[in-house]
C-alpha positions as CSV (number, residue, x, y, z in Angstrom):
1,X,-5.4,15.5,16.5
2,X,-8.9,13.8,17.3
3,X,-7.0,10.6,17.2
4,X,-10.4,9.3,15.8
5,X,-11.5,8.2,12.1
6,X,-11.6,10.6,9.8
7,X,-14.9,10.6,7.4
8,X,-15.4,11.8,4.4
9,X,-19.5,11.9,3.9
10,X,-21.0,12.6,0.5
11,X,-25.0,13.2,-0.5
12,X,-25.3,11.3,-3.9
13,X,-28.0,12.4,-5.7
14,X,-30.7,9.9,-7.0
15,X,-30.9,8.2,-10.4
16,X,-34.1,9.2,-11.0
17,X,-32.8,12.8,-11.2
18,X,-29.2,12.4,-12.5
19,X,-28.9,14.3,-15.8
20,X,-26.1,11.2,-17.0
21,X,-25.7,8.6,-14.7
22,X,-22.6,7.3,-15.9
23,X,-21.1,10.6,-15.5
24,X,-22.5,11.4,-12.2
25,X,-20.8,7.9,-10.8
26,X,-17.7,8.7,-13.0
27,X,-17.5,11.9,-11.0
28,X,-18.5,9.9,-7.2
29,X,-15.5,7.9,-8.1
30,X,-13.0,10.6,-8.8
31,X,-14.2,12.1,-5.5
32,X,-13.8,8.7,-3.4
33,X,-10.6,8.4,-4.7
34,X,-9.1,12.1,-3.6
35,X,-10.6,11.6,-0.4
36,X,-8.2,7.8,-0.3
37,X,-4.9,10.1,-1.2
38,X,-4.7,10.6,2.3
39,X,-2.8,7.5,2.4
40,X,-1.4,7.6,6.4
41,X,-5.0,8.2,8.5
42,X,-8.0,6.0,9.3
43,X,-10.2,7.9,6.5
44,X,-13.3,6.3,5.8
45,X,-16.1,6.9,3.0
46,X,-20.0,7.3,3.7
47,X,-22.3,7.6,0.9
48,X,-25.5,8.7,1.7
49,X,-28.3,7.8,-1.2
50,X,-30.9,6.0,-2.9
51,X,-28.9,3.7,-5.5
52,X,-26.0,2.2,-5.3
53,X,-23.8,3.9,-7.7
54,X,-21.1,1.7,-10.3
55,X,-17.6,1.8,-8.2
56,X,-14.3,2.0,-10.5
57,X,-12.0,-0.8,-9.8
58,X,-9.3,2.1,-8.4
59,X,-12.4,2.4,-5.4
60,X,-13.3,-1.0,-5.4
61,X,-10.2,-1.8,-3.4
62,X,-11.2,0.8,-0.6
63,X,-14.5,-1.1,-0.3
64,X,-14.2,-2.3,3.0
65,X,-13.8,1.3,4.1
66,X,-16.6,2.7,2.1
67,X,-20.5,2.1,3.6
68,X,-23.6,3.1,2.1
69,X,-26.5,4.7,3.8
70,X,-29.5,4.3,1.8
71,X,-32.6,6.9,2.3
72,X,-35.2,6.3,3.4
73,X,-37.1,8.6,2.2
74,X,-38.4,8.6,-1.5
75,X,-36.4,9.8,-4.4
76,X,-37.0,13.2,-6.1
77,X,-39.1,13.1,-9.0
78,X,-37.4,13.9,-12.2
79,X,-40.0,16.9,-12.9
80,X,-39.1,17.8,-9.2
81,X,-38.2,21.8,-8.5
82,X,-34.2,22.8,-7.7
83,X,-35.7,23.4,-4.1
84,X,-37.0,19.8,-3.6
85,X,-33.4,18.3,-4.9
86,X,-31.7,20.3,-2.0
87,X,-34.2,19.2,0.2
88,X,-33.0,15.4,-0.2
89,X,-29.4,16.6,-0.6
90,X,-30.3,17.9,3.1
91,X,-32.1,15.0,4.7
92,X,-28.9,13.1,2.8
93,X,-26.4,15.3,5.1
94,X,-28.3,14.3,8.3
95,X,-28.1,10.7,7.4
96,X,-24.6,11.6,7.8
97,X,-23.9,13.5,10.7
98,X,-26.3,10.6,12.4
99,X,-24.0,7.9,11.4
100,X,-20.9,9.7,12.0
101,X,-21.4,11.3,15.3
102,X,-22.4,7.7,16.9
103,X,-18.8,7.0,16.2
104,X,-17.6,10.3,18.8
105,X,-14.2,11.4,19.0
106,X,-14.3,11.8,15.1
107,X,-14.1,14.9,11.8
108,X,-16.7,14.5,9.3
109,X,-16.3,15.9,5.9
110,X,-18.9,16.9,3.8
111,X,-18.2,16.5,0.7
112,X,-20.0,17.7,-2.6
113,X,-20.2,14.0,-5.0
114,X,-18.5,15.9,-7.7
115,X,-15.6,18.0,-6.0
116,X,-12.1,16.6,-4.9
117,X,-10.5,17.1,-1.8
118,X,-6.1,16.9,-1.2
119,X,-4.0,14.4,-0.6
120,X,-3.0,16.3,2.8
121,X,-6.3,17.9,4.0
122,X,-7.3,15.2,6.5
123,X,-3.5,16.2,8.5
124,X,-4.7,19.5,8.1
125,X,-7.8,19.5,10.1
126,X,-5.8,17.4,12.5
127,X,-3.6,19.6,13.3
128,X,-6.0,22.0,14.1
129,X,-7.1,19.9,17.0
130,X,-10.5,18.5,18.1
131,X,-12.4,21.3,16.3
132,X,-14.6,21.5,13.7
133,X,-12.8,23.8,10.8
134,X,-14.8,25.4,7.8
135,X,-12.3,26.5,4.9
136,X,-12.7,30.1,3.8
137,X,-10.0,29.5,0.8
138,X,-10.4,27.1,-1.7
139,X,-10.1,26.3,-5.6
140,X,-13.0,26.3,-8.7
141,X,-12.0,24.0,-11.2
142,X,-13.5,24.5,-14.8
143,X,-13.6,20.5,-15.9
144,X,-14.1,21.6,-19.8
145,X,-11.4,23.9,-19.7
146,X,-9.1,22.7,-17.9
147,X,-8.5,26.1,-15.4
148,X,-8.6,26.9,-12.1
149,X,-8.3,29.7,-9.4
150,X,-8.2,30.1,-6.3
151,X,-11.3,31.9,-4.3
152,X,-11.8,33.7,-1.1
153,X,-15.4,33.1,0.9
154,X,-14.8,29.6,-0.7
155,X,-17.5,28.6,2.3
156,X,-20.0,30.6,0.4
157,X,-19.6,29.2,-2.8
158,X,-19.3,25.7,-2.3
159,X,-20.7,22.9,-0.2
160,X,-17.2,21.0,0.4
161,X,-15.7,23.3,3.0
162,X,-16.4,22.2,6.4
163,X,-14.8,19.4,8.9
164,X,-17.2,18.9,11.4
165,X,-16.0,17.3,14.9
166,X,-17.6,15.3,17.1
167,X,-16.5,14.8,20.8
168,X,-15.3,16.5,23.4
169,X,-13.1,19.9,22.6
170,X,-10.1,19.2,24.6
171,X,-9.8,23.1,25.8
172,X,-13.6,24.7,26.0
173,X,-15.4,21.2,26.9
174,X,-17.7,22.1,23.9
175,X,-19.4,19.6,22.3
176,X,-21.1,19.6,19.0
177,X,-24.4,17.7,19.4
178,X,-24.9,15.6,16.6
179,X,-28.3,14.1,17.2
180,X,-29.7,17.5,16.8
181,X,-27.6,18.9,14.2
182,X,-28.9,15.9,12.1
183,X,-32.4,17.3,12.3
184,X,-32.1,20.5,10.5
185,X,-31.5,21.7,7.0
186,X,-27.6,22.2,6.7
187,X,-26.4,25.0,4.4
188,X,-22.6,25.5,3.6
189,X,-23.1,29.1,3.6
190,X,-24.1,28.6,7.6
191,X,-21.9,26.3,9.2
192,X,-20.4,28.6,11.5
193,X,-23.7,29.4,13.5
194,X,-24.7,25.7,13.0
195,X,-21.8,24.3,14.8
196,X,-22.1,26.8,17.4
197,X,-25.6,26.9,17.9
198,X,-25.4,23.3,18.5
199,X,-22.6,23.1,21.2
200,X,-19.6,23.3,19.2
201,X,-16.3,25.5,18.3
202,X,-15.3,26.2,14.8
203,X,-12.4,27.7,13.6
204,X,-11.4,29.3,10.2
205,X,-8.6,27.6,7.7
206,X,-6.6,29.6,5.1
207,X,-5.2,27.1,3.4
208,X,-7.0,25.7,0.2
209,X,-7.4,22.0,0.1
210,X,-10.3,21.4,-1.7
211,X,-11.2,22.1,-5.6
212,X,-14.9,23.0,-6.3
213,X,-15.5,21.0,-10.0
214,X,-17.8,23.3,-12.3
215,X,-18.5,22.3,-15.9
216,X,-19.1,19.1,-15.8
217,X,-22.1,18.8,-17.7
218,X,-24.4,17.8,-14.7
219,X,-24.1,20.9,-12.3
220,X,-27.4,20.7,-10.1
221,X,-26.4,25.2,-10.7
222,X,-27.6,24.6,-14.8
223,X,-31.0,23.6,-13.7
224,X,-33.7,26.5,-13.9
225,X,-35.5,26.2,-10.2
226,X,-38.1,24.5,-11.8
227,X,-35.6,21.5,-12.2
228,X,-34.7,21.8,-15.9
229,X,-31.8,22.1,-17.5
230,X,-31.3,25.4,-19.0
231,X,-29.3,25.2,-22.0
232,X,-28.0,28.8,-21.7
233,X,-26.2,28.3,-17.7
234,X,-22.9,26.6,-19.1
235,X,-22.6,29.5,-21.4
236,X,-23.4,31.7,-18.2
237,X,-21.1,29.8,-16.2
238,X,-18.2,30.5,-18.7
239,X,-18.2,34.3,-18.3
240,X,-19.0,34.1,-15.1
241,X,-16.0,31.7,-14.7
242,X,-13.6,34.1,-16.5
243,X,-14.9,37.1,-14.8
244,X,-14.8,35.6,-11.1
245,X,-10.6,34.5,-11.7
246,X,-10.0,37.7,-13.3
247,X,-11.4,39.5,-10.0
248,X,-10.3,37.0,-7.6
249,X,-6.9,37.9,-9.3
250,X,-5.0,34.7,-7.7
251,X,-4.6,32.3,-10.8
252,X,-2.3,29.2,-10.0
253,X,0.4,29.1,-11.4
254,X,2.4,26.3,-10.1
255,X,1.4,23.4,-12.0
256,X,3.8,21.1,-10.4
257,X,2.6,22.0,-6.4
258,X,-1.0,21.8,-7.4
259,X,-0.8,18.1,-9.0
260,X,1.2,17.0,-5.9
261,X,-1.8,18.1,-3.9
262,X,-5.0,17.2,-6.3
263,X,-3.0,14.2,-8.9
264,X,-6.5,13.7,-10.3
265,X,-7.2,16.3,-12.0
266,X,-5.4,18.0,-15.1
267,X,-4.7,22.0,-14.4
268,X,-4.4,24.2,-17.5
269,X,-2.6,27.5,-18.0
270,X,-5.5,30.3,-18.7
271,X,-4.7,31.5,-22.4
């Protein structure tokens, strides 16, 4: 193990842009709280944003373990396009790797502000040494439904599937420079050549630990690239959903192991 902190770091998008702010800090706090399940580690919670969001009282009483790293940069515009909303989600994830990697000797998680990660994916990523990991299995989680499957090239899909570490790798001497990797735009789908273009070793994880939410009603996804909501995406997203676990052909089925491992959110049975 890195025998370091453990950080989870999540992008929070602005106010000025959130479809529902209540339900985008509802969400933030359902997050926070998956990533405190993993009761027996130093874990720690960065937020990277422009507001303060509203903290439940269940993550008020991690407070001392959460920090905030306000932008400095301005806010997007509500008019703003789907391409200038990543574009702070990415200068977001560098505040992140820049206040993490100062701490060396450490994992960094980033973590999508709506998804939910397990209550044993810290020991996980431990066990796999001081190494950066990237998860190529994960879940997708329909929040109006209620259903869930499990999905291959989850890296691909969704922008919780990486532990990045920082510090020395005990067998290669590689180290992931963190002061550059801060600098440039980070994609989910590209952490593999990031990490290793930038001094570090990854390796691949089979075993799902995080849950990708869809559904929720303020999906940056249902927004047409010019930044507005397009009324006919959740309808999309619905087929799509039905279509994807159908092919994927790995529904989960035990209801019991999967609450044990995400008690925060409420599987279904498919119908």
């Amino acid at each position: 193990m890195s025998g370091g902190p453990f950080f989870f770091g999540i992008p929070l998008l602005s106010q000025k842009v959130s479809p529902d702010w209540a339900t985008t800090c509802a969400l933030l706090n359902r997050t926070i709280e998956s990533c405190f399940t993993n009761r027996d580690h130093d874990v720690r919670v960065l937020v990277a944003c422009h507001e303060l969001p509203e903290l439940s009282p269940a993550v008020k009483a991690f407070k001392d373990r959460i920090t905030f790293l306000v932008a400095d940069h301005a806010a997007p515009a509500i008019d703003s396009s789907k391409g200038d909303r990543r574009q702070d989600k990415h200068r977001k994830m560098g505040k992140l790797v820049e206040h993490a990697s100062a701490a060396n000797n450490c994992h960094l998680f980033i973590l999508d502000a709506d998804d939910v990660v397990s209550t044993s994916i810290v020991s996980h990523v431990f066990s796999k040494g001081s190494v950066s990991v990237v998860f190529r299995v994960g879940y997708v989680f329909n929040e109006k439904s209620g259903e869930i499957y499990r999905r291959e090239r989850f890296d691909q899909f969704c922008g919780s599937a990486c532990a990045l570490f920082f510090g020395r790798e005990e067998s290669t001497g590689k180290e992931l420079d963190g002061a550059q990797l801060a600098t440039v735009p980070m994609s989910h789908k590209n952490w593999q050549t990031l990490v290793e273009r930038y001094g570090g070793r990854i390796i691949k994880s089979r075993e799902p630990h995080v849950v990708y939410i869809k559904n929720h009603g303020v999906n940056l996804s249902f927004l047409d690239d010019n930044g507005v909501f397009n009324p006919s995406r959740p309808a999309r997203f619905e087929a799509q959903f039905s279509e994807e676990r159908l092919e994927e052909g790995v529904s989960v089925t035990d209801t019991e192991g999967f609450s044990k491992l995400f008690p925060l959110l409420q599987m279904k049975q498919p119908q």
